[in-house]
N, C-alpha and C positions, 0 to 999 in steps of 0.2 A: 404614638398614642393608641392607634389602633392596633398593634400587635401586641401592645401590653392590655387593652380590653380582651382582646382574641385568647392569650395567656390566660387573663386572670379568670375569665368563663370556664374555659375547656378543665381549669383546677377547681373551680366551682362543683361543676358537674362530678367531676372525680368524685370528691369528698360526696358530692349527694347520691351518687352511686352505691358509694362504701355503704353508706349508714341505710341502705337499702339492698346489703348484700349481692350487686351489681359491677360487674365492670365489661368496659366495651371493648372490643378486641377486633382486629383483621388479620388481611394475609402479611400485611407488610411490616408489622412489628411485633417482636415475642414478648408477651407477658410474666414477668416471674411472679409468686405466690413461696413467697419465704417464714418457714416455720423454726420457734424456735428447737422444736423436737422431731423427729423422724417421722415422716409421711408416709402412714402405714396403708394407706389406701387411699385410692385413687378412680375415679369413675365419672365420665363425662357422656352427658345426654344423647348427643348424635353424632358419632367419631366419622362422620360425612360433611358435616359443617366444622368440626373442633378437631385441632390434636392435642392432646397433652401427654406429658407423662412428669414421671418423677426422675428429677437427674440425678445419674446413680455416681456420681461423684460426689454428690452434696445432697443425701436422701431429705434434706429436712427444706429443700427446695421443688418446686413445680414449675413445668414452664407450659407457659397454652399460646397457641395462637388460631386464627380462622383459617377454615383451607378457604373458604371461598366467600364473597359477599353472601347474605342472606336474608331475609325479614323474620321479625319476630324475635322469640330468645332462646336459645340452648341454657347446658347447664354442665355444672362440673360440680364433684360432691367429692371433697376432701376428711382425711381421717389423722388425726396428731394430737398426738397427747393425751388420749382419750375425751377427744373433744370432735365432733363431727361439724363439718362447717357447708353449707348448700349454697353453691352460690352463680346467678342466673348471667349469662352470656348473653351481651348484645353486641351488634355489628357495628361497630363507628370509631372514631379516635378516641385514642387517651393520650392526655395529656403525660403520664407516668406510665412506667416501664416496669414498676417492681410496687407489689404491695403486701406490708406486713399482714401473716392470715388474723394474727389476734385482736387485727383492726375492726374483724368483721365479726358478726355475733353468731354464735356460735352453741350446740345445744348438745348435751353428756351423751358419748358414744357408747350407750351402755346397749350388749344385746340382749340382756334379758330386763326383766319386770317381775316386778314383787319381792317380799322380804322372806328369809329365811328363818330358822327360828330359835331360840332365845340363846345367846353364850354359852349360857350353862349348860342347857343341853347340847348345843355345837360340842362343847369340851369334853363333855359326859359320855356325848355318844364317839370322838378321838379317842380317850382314855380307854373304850371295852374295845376298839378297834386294834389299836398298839396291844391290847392283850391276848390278840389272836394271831395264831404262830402258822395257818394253813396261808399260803400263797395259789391266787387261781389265777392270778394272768402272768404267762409266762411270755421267754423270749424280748420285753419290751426292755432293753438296755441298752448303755453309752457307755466305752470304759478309753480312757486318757491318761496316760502319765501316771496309774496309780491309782486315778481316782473311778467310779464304778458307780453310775447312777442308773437305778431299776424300778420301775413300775412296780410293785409288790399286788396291790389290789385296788378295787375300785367297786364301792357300795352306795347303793341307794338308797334315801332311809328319807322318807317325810319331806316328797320332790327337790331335793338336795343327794348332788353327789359328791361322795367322798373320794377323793387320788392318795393315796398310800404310796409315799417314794421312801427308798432304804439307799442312804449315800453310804458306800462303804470307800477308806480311804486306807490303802496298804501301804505308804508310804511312811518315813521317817518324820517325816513335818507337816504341821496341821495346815486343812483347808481351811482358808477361808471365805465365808459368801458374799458374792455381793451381791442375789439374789437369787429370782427364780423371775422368768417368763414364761406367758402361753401366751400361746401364737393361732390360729385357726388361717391355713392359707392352703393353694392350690396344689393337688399331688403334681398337675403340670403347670407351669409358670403360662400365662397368653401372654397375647404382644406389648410393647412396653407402653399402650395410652389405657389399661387395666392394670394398677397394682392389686392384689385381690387376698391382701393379707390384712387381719384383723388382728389386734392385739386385745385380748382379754382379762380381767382382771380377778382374780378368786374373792370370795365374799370374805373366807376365813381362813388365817393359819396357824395352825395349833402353836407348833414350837418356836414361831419365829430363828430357825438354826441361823447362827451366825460364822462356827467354826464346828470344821469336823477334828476332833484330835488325830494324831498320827497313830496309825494300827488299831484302827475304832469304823464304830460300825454307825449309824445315826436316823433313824425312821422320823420323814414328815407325813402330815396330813393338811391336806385344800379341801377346801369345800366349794363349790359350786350350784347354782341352779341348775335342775336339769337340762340337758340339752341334746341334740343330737346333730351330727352333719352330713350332707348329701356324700354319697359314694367315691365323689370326684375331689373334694375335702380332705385335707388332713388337722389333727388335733397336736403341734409340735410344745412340747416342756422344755423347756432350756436352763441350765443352771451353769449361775454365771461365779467366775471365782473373780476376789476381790484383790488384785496386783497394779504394779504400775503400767502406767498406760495401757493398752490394751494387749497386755503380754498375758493375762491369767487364761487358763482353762475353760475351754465350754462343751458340754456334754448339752446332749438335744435328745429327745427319746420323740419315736413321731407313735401317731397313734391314727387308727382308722374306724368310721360309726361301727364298725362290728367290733372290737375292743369296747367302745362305750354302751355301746348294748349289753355285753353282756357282766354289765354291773350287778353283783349280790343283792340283795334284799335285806335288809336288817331287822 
C-alpha cells in the first residue's frame, strides 16, 4: 500500500511538472525527450549542472541527465517542427524515463517579426525579377547526377529579400521535388550538448516547382524577412529530390552574411 501511494505521488508530480513545463532529473537516470520531427536545436542553461544532446541515431530524440546534485533549476530549450519548447530542470526523481515533447506547451519558432507585403505585389515584384537576365552573385552552386542548383541573385525590396535559384537539369529524365530547405547553422559544428542549427521557413514561393523536365532549365523565387548572420553562421539551401526512400538527390548551396549583404536594391 505504501509503495503503490509512493507510485501514485511521484506520477502525480510528473504530470504536474508537465503541465508546468518542468521535469526533475539527476545523475542516476537518463531522461529521453522524444519528438515526432527532427530536433534541430538544442541548448541547455548551465552545461556544469546538465548534459544533453541530441542522439544522432534517432535526431528526433534528446536525452538530458544531471552531472551533479544541485538547488534551484537549470533549463534546456528544444527546437522541432518549427515549434520551440523551454523547459525548466529540477533536481529530484522521476517517476518516468521518456517524455513525449508535444506534451509540453510549446510557442512558434519563428526568427523573425512582422508581415511582409501584399501577394500581388510579392508576385508582381517575382514576375520583373524572372525578367531580368544579369546574374550578380556568382560561384554559389551544387551540381549531382545531372542536376545543377545555383544561386542566380538575391534583392531587397520593401525589408524583404528575394533568393533567385535556376535548377538546371541536363539529364534524360525529369526531377522531381520534394522540396526545398533552409537551414541557418554553424560554419564549425561545437560539442554534441549545443545543436545550433535553425531550420527556417520562407514567407513566399512564387512557382511552387514540382518537376524540372529533362534538358530544361527552371528559375525559383523565396522571399524572406530581412535578415542577417554573425560571421561564424552559415545560410545552407537544400533541394530535396522526391524518390523512394531516401535514395533521391540533394544539392545544398551554403551561403555566408557577406553574400546576404550584398543583396540588390530594387
Amino acid at each position: 500500500m505504501k509503495y503503490l501511494f509512493t507510485s501514485l505521488f511521484c506520477l502525480f508530480i510528473s504530470i504536474s511538472l508537465i503541465g508546468q513545463n518542468k521535469i526533475s532529473i539527476n545523475e542516476n537516470k537518463v531522461i529521453h525527450l522524444i519528438s515526432k520531427k527532427k530536433i534541430t536545436y538544442l541548448q541547455v542553461g548551465n552545461p556544469d549542472l546538465v548534459l544533453a544532446e541530441v542522439v544522432s541515431e534517432h535526431p528526433n530524440m534528446a536525452r538530458i541527465k544531471a552531472v551533479k546534485a544541485y538547488e534551484g533549476e537549470s533549463s534546456i530549450a528544444l527546437v522541432t517542427g518549427g515549434k520551440l519548447y523551454s523547459i525548466s530542470l529540477i533536481y529530484g526523481e522521476s517517476k518516468e524515463t521518456s517524455f513525449q515533447l508535444n506534451s509540453f506547451k510549446a510557442m512558434k519558432a519563428d526568427l523573425y517579426q512582422g508581415s511582409l507585403m501584399t501577394q500581388e505585389t510579392l508576385k508582381k515584384t517575382c514576375r520583373y525579377i524572372l525578367s531580368q537576365k544579369k546574374k550578380h552573385i556568382r560561384k554559389r552552386k551544387s551540381q549531382k547526377d545531372g542536376i545543377l542548383l545555383s544561386l542566380q541573385n538575391i534583392y531587397l525590396f520593401d525589408d524583404a529579400l528575394f533568393f533567385e535559384l535556376e535548377i538546371e537539369n541536363t539529364t534524360n529524365m525529369a526531377y522531381d521535388v520534394e522540396g526545398f530547405k533552409w537551414w541557418i547553422d554553424d560554419q564549425k559544428r561545437l560539442k554534441a550538448t549545443n545543436t545550433q542549427e535553425y531550420q527556417i521557413h520562407p514567407k513566399f514561393q512564387y512557382d511552387e516547382l514540382k518537376r524540372i523536365p529533362a534538358q530544361s532549365k527552371a528559375r525559383e523565387i523565396f522571399v524572406l524577412p530581412k535578415f542577417t548572420i554573425t560571421d561564424k553562421r552559415i545560410l545552407r539551401i537544400e533541394l530535396l529530390e522526391k524518390a523512394l526512400g531516401n535514395t533521391g538527390r540533394k544539392l545544398s548551396i551554403e551561403l555566408k552574411n557577406k553574400h546576404i549583404l550584398r543583396a540588390k536594391s530594387l
